[in-house]
MARGUZA-644818 format. One record per residue (C-alpha): x, y, z; residue in one letter; residue number from 1. Coordinates in Angstrom, 1 decimal, decimal comma. Each point is the difference from the previous one (the first is absolute). Layout:
<torlos>
<torlo xx="X" yy="Y" zz="Z" type="A" seq="NUM"/>
...
</torlos>
This chain:
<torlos>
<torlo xx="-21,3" yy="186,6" zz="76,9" type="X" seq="1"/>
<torlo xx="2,9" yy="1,1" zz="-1,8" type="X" seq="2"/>
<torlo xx="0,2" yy="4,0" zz="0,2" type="X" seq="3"/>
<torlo xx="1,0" yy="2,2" zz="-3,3" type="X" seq="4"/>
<torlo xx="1,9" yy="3,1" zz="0,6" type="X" seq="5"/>
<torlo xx="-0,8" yy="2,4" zz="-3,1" type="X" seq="6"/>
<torlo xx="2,5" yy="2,8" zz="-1,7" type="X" seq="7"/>
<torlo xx="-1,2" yy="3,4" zz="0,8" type="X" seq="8"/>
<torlo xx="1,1" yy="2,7" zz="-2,0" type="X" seq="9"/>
<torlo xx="-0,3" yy="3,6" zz="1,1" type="X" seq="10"/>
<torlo xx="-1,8" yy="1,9" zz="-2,7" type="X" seq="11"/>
<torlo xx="1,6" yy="3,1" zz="-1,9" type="X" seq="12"/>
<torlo xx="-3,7" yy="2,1" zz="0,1" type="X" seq="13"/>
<torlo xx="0,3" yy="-1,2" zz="-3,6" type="X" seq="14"/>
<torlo xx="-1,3" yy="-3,2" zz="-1,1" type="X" seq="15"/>
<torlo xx="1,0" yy="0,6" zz="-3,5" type="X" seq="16"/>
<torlo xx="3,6" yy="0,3" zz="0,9" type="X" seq="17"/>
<torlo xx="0,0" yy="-3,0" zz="2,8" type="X" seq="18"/>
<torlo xx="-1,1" yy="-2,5" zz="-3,0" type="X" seq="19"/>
<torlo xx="2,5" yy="1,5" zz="-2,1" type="X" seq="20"/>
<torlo xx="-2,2" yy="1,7" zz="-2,5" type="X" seq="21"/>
<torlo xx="1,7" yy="2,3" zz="-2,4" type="X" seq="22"/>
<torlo xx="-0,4" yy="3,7" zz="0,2" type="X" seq="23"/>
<torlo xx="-1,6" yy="-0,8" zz="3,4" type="X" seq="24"/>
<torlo xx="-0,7" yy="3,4" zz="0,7" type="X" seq="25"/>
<torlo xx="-1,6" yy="1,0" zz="-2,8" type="X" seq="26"/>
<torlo xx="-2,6" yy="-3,3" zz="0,5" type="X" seq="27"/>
<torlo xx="-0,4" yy="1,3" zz="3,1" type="X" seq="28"/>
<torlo xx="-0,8" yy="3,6" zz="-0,2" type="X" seq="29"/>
<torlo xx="-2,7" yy="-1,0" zz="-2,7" type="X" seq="30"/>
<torlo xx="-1,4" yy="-2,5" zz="2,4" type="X" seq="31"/>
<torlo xx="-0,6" yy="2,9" zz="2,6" type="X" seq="32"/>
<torlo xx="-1,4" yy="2,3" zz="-3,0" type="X" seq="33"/>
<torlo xx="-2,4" yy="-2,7" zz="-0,7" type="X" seq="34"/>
<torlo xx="-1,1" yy="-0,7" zz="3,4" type="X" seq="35"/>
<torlo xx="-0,6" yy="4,2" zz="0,4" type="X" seq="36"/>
<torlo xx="-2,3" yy="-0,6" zz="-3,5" type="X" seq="37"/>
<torlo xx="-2,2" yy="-3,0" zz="1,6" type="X" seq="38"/>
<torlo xx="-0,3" yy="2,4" zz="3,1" type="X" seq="39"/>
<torlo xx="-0,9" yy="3,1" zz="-1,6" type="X" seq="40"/>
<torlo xx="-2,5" yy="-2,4" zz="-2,4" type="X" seq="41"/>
<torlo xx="-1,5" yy="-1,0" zz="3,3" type="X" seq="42"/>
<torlo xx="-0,2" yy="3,4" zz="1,9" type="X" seq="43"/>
<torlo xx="-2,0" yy="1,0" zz="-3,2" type="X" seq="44"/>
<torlo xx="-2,3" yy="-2,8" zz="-0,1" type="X" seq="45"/>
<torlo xx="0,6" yy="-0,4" zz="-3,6" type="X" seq="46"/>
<torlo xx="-0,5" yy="-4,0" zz="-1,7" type="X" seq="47"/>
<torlo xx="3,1" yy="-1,2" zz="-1,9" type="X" seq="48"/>
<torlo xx="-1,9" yy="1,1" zz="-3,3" type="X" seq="49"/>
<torlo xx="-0,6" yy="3,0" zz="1,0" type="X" seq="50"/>
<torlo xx="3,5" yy="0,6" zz="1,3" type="X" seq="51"/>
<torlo xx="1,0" yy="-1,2" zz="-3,9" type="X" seq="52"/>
<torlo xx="-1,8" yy="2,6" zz="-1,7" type="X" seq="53"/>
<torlo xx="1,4" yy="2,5" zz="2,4" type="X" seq="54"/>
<torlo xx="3,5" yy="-1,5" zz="-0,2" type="X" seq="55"/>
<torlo xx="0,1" yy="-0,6" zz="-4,0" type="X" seq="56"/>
<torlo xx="0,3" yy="-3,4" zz="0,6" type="X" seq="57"/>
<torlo xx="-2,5" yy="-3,8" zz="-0,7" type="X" seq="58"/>
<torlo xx="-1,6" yy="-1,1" zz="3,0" type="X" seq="59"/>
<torlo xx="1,8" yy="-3,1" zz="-0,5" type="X" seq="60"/>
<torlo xx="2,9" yy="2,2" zz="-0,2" type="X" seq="61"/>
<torlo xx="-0,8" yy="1,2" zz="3,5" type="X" seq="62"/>
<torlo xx="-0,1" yy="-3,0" zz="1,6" type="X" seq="63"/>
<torlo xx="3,2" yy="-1,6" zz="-1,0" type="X" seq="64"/>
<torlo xx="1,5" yy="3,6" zz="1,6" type="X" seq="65"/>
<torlo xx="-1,3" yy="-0,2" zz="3,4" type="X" seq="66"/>
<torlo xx="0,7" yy="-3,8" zz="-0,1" type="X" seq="67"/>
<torlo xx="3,6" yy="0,9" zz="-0,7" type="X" seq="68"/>
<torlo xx="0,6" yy="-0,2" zz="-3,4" type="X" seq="69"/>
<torlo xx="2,1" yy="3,4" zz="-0,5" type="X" seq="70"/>
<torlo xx="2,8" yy="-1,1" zz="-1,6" type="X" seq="71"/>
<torlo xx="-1,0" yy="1,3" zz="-3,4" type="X" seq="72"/>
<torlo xx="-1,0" yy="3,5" zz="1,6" type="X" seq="73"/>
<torlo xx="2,7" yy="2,7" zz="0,0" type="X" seq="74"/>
<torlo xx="0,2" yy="2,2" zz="2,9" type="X" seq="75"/>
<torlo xx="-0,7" yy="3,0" zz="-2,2" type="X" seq="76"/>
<torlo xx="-3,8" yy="-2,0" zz="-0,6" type="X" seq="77"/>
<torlo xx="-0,1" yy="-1,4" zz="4,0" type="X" seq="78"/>
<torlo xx="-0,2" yy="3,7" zz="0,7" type="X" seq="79"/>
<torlo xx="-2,0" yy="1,2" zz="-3,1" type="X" seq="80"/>
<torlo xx="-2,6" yy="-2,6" zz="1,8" type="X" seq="81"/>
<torlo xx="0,1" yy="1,8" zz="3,1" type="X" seq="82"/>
<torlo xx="-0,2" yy="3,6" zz="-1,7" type="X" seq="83"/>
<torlo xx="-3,5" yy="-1,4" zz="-1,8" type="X" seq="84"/>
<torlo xx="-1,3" yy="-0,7" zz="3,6" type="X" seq="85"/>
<torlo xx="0,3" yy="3,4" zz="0,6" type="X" seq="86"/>
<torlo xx="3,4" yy="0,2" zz="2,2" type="X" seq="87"/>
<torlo xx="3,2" yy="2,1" zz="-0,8" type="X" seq="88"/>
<torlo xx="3,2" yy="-1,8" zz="0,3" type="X" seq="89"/>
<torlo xx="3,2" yy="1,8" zz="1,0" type="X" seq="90"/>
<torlo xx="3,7" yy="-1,3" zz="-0,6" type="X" seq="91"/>
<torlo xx="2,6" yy="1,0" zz="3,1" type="X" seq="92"/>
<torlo xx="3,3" yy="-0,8" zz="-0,7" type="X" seq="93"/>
<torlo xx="2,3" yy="0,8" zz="3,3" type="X" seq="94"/>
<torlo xx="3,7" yy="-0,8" zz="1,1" type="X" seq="95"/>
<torlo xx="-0,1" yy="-3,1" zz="2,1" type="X" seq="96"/>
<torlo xx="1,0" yy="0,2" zz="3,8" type="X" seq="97"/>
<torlo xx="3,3" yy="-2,5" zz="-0,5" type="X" seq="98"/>
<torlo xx="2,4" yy="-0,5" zz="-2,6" type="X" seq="99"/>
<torlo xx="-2,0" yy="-2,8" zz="-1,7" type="X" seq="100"/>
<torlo xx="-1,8" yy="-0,6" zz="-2,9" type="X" seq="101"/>
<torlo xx="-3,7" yy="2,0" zz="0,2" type="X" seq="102"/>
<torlo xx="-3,1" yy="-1,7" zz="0,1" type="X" seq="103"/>
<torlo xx="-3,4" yy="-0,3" zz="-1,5" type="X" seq="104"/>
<torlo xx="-3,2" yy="1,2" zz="2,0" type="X" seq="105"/>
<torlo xx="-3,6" yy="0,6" zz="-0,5" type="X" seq="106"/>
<torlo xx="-1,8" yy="2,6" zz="2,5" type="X" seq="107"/>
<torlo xx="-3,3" yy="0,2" zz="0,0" type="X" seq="108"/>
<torlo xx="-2,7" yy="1,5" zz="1,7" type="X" seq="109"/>
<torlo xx="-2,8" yy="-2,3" zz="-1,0" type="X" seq="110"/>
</torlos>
């Protein structure tokens, strides 16, 4: 038996970015704000269509968003979401540590 050796690839922390996605970390900031929704969903025991008429949204709607289908939300709306579950959300911008470009980062404290 013949053995394969296989290409391993050390991941960036973004997966976006390592399959070459465009505006990679926008896609993955709103992946992380929709993960924090389906956990603050769940940590209120509410059903998806209950979740909808909180959110403003179809229960349909709801579904394709903690599936991952976000690409048609906004951040602006991501975090109106999170507002209707009854969380503030605070923007920090601060200097970055090395002479680099900043980065993207969601804090929570779910």
């Amino acid at each position: 038996m013949m053995k394969r050796k296989v290409k391993v690839t050390k991941s960036s922390g973004n997966v976006f970015a390592d399959i070459g996605i465009p505006n990679a970390d926008e896609h993955f900031i709103k992946a992380e704000i929709v993960l924090d929704i389906a956990a603050r969903i769940k940590a209120k025991g509410l059903t998806q269509a209950r979740a909808a008429k909180v959110m403003g949204l179809s229960q349909p709607d709801v579904s394709k968003l903690l599936r991952g289908n976000f690409s048609g939300y906004t951040l602006d709306r991501l975090f109106s979401f999170l507002r209707a579950l009854g969380n503030d959300v605070r923007i920090q911008i601060v200097p970055t540590k090395r002479n680099r470009a900043g980065q993207i980062a969601l804090v929570g404290d779910a």
